[in-house]
C-alpha positions in Angstrom: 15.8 -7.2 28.1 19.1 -6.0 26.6 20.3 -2.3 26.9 20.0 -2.4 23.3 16.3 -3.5 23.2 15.5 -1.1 26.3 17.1 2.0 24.7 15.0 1.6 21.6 12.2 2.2 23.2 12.6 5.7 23.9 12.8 8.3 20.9 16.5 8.4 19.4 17.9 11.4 19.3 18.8 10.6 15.4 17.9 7.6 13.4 21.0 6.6 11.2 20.4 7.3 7.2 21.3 4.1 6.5 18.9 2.4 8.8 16.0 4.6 7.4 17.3 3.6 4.0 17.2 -0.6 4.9 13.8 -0.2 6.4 12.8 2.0 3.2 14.3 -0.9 1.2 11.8 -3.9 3.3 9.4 -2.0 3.0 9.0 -1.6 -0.9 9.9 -5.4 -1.1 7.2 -6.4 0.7 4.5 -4.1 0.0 5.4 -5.3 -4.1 3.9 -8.7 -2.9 0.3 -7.4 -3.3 1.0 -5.3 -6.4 2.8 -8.0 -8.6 -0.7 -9.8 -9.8 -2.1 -5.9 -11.3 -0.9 -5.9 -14.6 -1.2 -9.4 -15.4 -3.9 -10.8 -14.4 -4.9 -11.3 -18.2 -2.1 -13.9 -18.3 -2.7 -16.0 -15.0 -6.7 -15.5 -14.7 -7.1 -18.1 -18.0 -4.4 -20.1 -16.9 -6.6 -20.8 -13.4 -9.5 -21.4 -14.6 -11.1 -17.4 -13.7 -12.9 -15.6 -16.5 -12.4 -11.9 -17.3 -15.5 -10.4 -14.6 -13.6 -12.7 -11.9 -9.8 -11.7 -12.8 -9.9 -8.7 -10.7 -10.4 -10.9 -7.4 -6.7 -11.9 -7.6 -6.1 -8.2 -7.0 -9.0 -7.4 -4.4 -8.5 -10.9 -2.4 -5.1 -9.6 -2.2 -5.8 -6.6 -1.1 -8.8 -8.3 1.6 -5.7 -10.6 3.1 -3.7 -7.4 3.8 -6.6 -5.5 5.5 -6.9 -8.2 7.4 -3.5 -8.9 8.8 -3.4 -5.1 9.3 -6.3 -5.5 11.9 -5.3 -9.1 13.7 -1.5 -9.1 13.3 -0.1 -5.7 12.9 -1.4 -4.7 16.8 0.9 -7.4 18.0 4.1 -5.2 17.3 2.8 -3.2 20.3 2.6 -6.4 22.2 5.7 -8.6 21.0 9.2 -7.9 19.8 8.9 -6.5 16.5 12.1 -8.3 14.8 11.0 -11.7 15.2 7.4 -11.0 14.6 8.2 -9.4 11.2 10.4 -12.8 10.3 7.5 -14.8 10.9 5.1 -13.0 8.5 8.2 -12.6 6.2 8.4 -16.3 5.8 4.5 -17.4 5.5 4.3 -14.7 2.5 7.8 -16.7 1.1 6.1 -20.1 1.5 2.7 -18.5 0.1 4.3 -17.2 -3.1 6.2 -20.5 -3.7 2.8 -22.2 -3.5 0.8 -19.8 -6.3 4.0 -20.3 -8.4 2.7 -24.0 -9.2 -1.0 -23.5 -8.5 -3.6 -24.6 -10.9 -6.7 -24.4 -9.6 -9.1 -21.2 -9.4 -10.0 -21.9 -6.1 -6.7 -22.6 -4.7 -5.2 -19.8 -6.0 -7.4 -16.8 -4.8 -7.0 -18.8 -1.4 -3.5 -17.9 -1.8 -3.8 -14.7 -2.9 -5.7 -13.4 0.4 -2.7 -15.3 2.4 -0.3 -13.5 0.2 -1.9 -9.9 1.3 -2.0 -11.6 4.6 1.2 -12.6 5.6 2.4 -9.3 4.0 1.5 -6.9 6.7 5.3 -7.1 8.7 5.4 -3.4 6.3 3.1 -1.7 8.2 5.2 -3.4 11.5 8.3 -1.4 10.2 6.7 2.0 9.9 5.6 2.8 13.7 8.8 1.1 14.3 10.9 4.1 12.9 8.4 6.2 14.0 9.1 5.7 17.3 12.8 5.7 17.1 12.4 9.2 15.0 12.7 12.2 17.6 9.5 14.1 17.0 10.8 17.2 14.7 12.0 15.1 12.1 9.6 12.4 12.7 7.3 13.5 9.3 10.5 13.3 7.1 11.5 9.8 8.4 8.4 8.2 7.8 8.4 10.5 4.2 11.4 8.7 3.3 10.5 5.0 4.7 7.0 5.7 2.6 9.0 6.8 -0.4 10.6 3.1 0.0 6.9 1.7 0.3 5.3 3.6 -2.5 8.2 2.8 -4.7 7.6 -1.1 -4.2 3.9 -0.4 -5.0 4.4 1.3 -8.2 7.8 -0.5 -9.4 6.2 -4.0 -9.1 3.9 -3.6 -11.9 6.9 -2.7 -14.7 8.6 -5.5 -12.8 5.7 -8.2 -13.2 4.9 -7.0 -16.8 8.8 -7.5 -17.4 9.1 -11.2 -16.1 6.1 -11.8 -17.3 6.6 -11.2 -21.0 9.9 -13.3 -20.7 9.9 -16.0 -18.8 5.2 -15.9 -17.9 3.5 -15.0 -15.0 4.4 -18.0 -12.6 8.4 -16.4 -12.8 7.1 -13.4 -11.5 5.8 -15.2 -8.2 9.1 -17.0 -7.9 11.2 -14.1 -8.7 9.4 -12.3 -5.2 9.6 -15.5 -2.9 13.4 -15.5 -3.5 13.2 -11.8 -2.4 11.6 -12.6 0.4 14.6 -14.5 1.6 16.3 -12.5 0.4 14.2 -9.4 3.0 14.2 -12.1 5.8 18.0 -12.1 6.0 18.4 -8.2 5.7 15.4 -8.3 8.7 17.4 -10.8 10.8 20.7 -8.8 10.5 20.1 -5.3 10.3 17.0 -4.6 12.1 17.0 -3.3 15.9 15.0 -5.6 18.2 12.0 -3.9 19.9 10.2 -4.8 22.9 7.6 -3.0 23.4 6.4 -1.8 27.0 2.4 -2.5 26.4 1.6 -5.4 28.3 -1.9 -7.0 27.7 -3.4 -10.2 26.2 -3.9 -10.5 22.7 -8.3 -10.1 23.3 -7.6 -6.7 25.3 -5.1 -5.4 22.3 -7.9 -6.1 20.0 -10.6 -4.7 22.3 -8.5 -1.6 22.6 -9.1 -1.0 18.5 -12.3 0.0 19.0 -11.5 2.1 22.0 -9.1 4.2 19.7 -11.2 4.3 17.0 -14.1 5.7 19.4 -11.3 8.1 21.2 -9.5 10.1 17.8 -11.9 11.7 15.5 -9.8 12.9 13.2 -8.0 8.6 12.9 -11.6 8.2 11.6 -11.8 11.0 9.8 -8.1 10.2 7.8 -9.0 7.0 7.4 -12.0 7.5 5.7 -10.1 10.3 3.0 -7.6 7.8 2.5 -9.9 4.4 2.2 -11.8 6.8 -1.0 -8.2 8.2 -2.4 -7.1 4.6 -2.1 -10.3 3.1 -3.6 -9.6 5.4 -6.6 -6.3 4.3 -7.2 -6.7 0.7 -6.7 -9.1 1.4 -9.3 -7.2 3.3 -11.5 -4.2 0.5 -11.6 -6.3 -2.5 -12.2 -8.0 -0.9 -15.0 -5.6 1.3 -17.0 -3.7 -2.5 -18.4 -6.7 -3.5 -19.3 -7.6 -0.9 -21.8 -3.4 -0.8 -22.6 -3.3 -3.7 -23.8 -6.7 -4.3 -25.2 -7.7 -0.9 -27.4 -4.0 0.6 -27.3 -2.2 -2.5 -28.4 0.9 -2.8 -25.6 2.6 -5.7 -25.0 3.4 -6.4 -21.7 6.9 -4.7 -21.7 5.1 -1.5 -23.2 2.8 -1.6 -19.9 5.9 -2.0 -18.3 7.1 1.2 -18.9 3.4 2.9 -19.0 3.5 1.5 -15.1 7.2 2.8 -14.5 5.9 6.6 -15.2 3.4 6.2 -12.7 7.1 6.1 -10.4 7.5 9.6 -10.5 4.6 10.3 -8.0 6.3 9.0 -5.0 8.3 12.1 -4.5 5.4 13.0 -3.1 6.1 11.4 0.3 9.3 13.2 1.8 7.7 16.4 0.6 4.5 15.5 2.6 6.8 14.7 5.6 8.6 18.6 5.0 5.6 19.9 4.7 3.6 18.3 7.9 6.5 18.8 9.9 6.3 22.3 9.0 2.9 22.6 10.2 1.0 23.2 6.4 -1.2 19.7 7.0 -4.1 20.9 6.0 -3.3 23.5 2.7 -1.1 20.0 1.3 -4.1 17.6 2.4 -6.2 20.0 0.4 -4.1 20.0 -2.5 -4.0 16.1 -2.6 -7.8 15.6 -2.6 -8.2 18.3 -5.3 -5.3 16.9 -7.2 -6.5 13.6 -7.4 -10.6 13.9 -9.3 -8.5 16.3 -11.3 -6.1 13.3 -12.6 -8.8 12.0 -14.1 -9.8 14.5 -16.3 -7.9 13.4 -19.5 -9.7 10.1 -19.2 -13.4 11.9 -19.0 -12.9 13.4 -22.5 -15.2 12.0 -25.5 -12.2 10.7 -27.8 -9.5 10.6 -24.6 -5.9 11.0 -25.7 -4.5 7.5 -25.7 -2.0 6.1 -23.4 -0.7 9.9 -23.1 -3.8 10.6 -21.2 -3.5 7.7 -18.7 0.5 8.4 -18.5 -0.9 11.8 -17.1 -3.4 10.2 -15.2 -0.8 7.8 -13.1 1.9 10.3 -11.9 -0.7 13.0 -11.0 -2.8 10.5 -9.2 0.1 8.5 -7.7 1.2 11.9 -6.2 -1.9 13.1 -4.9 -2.6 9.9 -2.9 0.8 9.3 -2.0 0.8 13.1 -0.1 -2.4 12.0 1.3 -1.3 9.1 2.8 1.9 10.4 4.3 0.0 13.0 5.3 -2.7 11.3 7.2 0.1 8.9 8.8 2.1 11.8 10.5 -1.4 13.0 12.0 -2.4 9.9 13.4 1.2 9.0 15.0 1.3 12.2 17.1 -1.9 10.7 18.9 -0.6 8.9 21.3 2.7 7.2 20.7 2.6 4.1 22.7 -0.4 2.5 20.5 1.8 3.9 17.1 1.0 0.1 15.7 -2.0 0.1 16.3 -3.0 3.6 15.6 -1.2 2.6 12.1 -2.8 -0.9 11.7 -6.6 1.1 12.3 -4.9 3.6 9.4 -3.9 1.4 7.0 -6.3 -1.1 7.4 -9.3 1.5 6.2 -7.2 1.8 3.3 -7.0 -1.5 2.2 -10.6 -1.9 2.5 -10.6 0.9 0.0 -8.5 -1.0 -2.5 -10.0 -4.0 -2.3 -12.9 -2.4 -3.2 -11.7 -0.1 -5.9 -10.0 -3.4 -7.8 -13.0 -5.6 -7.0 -15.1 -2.9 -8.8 -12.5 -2.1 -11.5 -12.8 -5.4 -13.9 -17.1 -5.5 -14.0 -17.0 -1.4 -14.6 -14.2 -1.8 -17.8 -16.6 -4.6 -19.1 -20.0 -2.6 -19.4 -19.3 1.0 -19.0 -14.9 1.0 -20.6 -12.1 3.2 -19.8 -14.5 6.6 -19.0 -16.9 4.8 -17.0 -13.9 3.1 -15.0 -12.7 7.1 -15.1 -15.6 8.4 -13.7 -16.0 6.4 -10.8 -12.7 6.5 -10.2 -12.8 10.7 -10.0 -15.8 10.7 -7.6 -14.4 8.6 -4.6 -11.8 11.2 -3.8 -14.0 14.0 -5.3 -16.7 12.8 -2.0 -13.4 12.6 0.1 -12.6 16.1 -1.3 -16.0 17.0 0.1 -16.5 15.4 3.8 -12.5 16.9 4.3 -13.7 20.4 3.1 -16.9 20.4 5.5 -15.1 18.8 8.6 -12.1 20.0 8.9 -11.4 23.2 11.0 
């Protein structure tokens, strides 16, 4: 091991602004692959062979790959040296978006939708990362900021799909994020500090040792569970609100565009979660988030609703609320026991995935029979239950 490797495994006494930035930069790259297919899934589910109750799967399959490589391959970065392992999953995702960029079939391309969220997951590698380099009073704003990167990525791919899309169509917007990827790969290989970590174990004991943490931290379970609902919600929210933008409101794809660049403004959210944990005021701000979010919904529940205005509302008071959540929940979980941070976040993240996949998978058949208010509706009691179980377990 070099002294460089060995050094980073202890907590820095500063992590460099621009490193923060870089990894803040990776992070909303990646994390856009599994966003990209939201607001246009009108335009590629016909062109596969999917009718409109099955469009939604493109987003939920997505979403099912990701959860998945959160549980089998994210543990490895507390087994393997993080650098090379994030390369690998860097370049399947490339070679995954390449192939939906010519795909044809209905079959094939769901197939490659799952291994898109799947090989996608070298995100959730680069947060315990800086996590552990962070020294522990400034630890909350670090990952704030790197999750400002990540929630930017979420919500700027769906402007950026609708964009491409209503150019150049929908199979441009898959090779406009592999070339990114190689893009990520190279800023990985250059600029990211290699990280061995000191775990040693076989892959069947790392895995083993999920459930032993999951058993061992109540409140993992417990954050996991608020964030699979507020998650759920949104995932909801996102697949639905094109759907009723461009079909009863008229918007072309660039109009949705800039309806999804609003949504945007809700990732200041994150360093002000990180302020505020690290400040000790977890549970007032987690209280705030759940309460915020049923609440987003609200324009939406109205008899005659108020347009796209209502679901402009809707986005940015939503995308806050479970943005604070999530950052939140994250700084919580990390202070559990450091040496299983990847894990710890893989467990985290992979509940929330879950969520999503179930929010989107729900999202299409709800819009059919029940339209925007029943979507609404649903969509304001996940985190409303989560508002619930947080009020009546937490001390």
């Amino acid at each position: 091991m070099t002294s460089q490797t060995s050094s980073l495994t202890r907590e820095s006494p500063s992590l460099p602004q621009t490193l923060v930035l870089l990894f803040a930069l990776c992070c909303g790259a990646i994390v856009a692959n599994l966003y990209y297919a939201q607001p246009i899934i009108e335009l590629i589910a016909p062109d596969v062979g999917l009718d409109a109750e099955r469009a939604s799967l493109i987003v939920s399959l997505t979403q099912i790959g990701y959860a998945l490589g959160l549980l089998f391959l994210v543990p490895l970065a507390d087994l393997l040296e993080s650098r090379r392992l994030m390369l690998v999953t860097t370049a399947a995702a490339l070679l995954c978006l390449l192939a939906a960029a010519f795909a044809t079939q209905p079959g094939l391309f769901l197939g490659l939708a799952l291994l898109i969220g799947l090989s996608s997951v070298s995100v959730q590698m680069l947060i315990p990362l800086a996590a552990n380099l962070a020294p522990e009073a400034s630890r909350g704003r670090v990952v704030g900021n790197i999750m400002s990167g990540l929630l930017l990525g979420i919500l700027l791919a769906r402007p950026l799909a609708s964009l491409v899309a209503g150019e150049f169509g929908w199979r441009a917007v898959y090779l406009m994020a592999a070339s990114l990827m190689l893009l990520i790969s190279l800023v990985i290989a250059t600029t990211i500090p290699r990280h061995a970590p000191a775990h040693r174990a076989s892959y069947g004991q790392l895995l083993a040792s999920l459930v032993q943490l999951l058993r061992r931290y109540p409140i993992l379970r417990r954050r996991a569970l608020y964030q699979g609902l507020m998650f759920a919600s949104f995932s909801l929210f996102w697949t639905a609100a094109p759907l009723e933008l461009a079909r009863h409101l008229g918007l072309s794809q660039q109009d949705i565009a800039l309806f999804a660049l609003a949504g945007a403004i809700g990732a200041v959210a994150a360093p002000i979660a990180g302020h505020l944990a690290d400040a000790g005021h977890t549970y007032r701000a987690s209280l705030v988030a759940l309460l915020l979010a049923p609440l987003a919904f609200v324009p939406d529940l109205l008899s005659d609703g108020l347009g796209w205005v209502g679901l402009v509302a809707t986005a940015i008071v939503l995308d806050f609320a479970v943005q604070m959540s999530m950052v939140l929940g994250q700084r919580s979980i990390y202070a559990l026991e450091p040496q299983s941070r990847a894990r710890l976040n893989a467990l985290y993240m992979t509940s929330i995935f879950i969520g999503g996949a179930i929010g989107s998978a729900l999202a299409s058949p709800i819009y059919e029979q029940f339209g925007l208010q029943g979507a609404a509706l649903l969509g304001a009691g996940l985190p409303l239950l989560g508002l619930l179980l947080f009020v009546s377990r937490e001390p």
